[in-house]
PDB file as gemmi writes it, atoms N, CA and C in Angstrom:
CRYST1    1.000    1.000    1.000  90.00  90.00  90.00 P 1                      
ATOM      1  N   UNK A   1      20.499  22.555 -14.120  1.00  0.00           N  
ATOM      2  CA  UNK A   1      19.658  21.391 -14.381  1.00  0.00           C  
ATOM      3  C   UNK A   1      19.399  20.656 -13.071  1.00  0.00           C  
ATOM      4  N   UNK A   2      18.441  20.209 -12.650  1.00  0.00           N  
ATOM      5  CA  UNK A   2      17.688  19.336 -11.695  1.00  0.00           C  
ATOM      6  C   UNK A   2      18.338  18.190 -11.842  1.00  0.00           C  
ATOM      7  N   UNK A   3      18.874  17.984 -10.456  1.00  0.00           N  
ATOM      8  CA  UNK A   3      18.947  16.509 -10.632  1.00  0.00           C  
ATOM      9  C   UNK A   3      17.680  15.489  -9.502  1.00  0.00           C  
ATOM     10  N   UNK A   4      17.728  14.182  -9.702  1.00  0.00           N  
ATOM     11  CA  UNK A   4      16.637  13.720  -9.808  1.00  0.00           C  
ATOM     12  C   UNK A   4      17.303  12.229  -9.121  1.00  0.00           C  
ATOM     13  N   UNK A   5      16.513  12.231  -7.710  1.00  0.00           N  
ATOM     14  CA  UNK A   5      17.265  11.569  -6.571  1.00  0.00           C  
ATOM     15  C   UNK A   5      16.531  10.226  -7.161  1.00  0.00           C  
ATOM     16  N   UNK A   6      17.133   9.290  -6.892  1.00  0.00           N  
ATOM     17  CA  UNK A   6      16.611   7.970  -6.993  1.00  0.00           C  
ATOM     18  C   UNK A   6      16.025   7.302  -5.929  1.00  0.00           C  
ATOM     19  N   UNK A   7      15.009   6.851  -6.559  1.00  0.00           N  
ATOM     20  CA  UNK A   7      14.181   6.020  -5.585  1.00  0.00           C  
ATOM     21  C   UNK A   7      14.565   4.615  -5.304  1.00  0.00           C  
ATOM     22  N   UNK A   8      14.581   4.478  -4.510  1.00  0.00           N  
ATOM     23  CA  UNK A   8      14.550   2.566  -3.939  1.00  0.00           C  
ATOM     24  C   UNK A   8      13.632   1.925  -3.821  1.00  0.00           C  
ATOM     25  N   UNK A   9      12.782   1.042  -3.861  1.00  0.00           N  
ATOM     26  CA  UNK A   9      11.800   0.203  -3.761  1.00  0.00           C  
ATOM     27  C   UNK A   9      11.951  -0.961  -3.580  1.00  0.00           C  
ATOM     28  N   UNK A  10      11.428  -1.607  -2.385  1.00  0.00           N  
ATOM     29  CA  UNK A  10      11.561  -2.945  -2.012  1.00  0.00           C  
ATOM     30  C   UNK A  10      10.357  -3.913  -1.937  1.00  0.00           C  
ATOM     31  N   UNK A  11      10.024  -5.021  -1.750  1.00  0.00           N  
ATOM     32  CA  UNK A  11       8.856  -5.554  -2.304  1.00  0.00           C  
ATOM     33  C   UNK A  11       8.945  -6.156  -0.642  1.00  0.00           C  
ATOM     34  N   UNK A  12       7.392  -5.839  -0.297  1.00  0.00           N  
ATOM     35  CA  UNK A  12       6.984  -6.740   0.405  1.00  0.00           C  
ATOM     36  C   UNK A  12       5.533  -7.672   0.399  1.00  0.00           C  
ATOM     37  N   UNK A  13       6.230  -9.014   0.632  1.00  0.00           N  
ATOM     38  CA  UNK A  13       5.196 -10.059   0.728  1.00  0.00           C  
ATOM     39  C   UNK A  13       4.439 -10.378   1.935  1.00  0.00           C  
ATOM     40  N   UNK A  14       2.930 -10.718   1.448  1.00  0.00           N  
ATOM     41  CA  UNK A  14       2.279 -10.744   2.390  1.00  0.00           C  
ATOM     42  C   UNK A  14       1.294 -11.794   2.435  1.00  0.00           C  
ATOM     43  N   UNK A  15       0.912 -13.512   3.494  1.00  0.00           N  
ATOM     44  CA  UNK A  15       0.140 -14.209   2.972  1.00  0.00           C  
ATOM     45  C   UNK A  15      -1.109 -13.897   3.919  1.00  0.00           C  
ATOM     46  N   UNK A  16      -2.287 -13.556   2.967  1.00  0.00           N  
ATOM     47  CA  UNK A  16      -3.181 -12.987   3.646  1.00  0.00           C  
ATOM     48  C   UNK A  16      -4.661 -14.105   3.563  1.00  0.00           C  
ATOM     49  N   UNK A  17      -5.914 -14.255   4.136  1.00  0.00           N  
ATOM     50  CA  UNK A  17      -6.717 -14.638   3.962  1.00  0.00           C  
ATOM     51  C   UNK A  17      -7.447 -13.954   2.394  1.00  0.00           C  
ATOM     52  N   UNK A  18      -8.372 -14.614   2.119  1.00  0.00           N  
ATOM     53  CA  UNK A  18      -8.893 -14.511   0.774  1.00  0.00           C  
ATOM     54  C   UNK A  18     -10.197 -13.408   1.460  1.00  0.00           C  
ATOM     55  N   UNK A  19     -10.636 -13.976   2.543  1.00  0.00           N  
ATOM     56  CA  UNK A  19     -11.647 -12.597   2.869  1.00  0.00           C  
ATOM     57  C   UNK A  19     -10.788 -11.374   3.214  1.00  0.00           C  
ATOM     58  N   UNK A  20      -9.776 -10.973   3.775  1.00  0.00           N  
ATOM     59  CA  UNK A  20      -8.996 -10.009   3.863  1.00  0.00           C  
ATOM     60  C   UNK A  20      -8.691  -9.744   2.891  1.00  0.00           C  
ATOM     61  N   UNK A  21      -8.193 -10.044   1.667  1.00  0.00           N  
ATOM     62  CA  UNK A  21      -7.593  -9.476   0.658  1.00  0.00           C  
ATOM     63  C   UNK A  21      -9.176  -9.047   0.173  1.00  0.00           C  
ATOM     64  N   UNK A  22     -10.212  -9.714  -0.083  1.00  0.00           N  
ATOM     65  CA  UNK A  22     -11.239  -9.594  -0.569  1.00  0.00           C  
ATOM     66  C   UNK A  22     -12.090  -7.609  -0.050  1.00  0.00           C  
ATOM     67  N   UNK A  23     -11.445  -7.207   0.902  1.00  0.00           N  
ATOM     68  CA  UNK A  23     -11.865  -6.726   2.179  1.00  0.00           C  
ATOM     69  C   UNK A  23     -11.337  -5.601   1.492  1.00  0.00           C  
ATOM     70  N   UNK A  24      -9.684  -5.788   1.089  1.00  0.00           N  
ATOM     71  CA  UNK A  24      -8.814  -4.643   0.820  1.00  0.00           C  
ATOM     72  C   UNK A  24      -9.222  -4.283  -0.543  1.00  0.00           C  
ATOM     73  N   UNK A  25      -9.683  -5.312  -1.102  1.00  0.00           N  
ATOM     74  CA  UNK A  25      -9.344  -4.925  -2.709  1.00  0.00           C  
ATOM     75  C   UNK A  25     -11.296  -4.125  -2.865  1.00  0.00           C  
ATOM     76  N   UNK A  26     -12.217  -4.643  -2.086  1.00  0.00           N  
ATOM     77  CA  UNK A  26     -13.394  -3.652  -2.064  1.00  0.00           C  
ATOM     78  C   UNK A  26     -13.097  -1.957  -1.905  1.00  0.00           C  
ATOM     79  N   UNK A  27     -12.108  -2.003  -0.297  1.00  0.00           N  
ATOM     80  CA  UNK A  27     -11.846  -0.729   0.030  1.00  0.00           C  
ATOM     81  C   UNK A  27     -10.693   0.279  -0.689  1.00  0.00           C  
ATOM     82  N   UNK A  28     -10.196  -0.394  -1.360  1.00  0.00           N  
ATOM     83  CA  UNK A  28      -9.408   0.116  -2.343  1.00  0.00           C  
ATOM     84  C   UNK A  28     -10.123   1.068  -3.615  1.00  0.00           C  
ATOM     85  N   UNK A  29     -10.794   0.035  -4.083  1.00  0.00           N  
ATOM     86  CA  UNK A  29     -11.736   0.194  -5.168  1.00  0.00           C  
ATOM     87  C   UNK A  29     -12.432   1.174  -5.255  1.00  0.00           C  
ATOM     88  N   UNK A  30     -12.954   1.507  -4.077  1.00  0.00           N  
ATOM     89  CA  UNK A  30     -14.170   2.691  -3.315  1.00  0.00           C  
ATOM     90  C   UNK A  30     -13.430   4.117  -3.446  1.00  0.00           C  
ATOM     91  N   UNK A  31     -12.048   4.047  -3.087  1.00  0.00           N  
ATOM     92  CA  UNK A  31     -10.950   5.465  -3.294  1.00  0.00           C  
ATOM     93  C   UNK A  31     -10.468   5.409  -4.811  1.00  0.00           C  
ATOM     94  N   UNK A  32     -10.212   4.607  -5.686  1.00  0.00           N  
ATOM     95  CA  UNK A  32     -10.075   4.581  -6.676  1.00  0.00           C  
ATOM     96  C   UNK A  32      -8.890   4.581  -6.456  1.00  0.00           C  
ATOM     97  N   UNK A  33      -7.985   3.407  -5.754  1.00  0.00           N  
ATOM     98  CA  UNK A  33      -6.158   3.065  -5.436  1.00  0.00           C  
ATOM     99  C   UNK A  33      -6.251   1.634  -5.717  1.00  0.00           C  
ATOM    100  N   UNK A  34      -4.887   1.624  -6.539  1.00  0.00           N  
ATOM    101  CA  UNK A  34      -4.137   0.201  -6.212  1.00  0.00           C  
ATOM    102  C   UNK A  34      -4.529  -0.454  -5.020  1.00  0.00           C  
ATOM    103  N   UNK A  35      -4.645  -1.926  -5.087  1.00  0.00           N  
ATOM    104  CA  UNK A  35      -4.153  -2.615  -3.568  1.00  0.00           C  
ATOM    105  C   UNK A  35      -2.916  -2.009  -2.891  1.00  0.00           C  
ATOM    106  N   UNK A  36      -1.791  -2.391  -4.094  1.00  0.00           N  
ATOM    107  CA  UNK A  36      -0.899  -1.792  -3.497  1.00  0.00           C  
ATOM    108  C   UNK A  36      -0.719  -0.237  -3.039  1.00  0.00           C  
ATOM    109  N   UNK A  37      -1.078   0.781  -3.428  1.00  0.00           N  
ATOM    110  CA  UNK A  37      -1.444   2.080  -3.159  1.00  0.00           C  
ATOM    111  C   UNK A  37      -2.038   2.114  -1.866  1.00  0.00           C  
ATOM    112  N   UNK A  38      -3.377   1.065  -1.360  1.00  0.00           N  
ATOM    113  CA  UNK A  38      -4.054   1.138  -0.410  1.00  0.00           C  
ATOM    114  C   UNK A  38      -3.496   0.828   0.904  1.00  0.00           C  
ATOM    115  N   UNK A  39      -2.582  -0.526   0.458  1.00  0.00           N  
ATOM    116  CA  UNK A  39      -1.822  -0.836   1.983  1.00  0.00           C  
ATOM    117  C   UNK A  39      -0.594  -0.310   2.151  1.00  0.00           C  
ATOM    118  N   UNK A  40       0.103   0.070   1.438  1.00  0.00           N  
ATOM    119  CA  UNK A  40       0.895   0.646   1.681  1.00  0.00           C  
ATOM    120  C   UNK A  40       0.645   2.652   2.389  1.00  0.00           C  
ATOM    121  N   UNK A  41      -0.494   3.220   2.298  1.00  0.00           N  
ATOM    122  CA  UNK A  41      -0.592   4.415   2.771  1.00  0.00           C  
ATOM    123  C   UNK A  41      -1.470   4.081   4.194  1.00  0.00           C  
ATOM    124  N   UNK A  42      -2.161   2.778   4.142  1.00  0.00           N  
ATOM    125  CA  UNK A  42      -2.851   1.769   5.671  1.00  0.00           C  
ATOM    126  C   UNK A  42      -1.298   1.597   6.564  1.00  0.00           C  
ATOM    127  N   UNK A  43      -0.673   1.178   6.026  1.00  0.00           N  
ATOM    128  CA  UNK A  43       0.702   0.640   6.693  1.00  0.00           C  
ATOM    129  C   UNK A  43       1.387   1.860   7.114  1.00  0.00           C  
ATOM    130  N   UNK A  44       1.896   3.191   6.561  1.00  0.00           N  
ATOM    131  CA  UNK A  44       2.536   4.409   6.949  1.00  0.00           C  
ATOM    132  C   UNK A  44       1.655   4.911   7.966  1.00  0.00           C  
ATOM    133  N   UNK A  45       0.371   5.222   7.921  1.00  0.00           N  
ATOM    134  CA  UNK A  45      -0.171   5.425   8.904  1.00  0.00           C  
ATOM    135  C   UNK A  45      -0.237   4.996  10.152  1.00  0.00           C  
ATOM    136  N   UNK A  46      -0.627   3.671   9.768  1.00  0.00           N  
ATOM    137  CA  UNK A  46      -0.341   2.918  10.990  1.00  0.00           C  
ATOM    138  C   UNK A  46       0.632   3.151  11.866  1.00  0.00           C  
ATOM    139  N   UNK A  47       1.862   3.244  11.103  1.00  0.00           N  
ATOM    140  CA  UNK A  47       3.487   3.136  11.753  1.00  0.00           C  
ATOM    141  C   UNK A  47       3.560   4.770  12.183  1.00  0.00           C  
ATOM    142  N   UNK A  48       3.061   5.261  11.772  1.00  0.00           N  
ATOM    143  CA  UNK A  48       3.432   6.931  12.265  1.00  0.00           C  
ATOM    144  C   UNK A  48       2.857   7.004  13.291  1.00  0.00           C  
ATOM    145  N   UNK A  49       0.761   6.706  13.617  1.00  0.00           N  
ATOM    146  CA  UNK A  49       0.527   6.691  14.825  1.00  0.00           C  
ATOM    147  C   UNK A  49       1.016   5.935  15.842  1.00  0.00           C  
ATOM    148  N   UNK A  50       1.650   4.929  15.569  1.00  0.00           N  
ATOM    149  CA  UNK A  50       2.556   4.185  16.322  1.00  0.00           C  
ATOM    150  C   UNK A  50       2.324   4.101  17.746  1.00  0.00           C  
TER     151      UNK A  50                                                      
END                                                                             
């Protein structure tokens, strides 16, 4: 039987402008992702090209 590693998840907060969020939640929309889906795979990227 498979066992089945657990995930961790931590919350991060973020206070953003209303045109920025406005910005994310268009470009989100367009891929068909969560906000959260969107910045969070914006943010890994980011950090990998580093």
């Amino acid at each position: 039987m498979a066992t089945t590693v657990g995930r961790k998840e931590h919350p991060i907060s973020m206070r953003l402008p209303e045109a920025d969020i406005a910005m994310i939640d268009r470009a989100a929309g367009l891929r068909g992702r969560s906000r959260t889906d969107f910045m969070r795979d914006a943010a890994v990227r980011a950090a990998e090209d580093g």
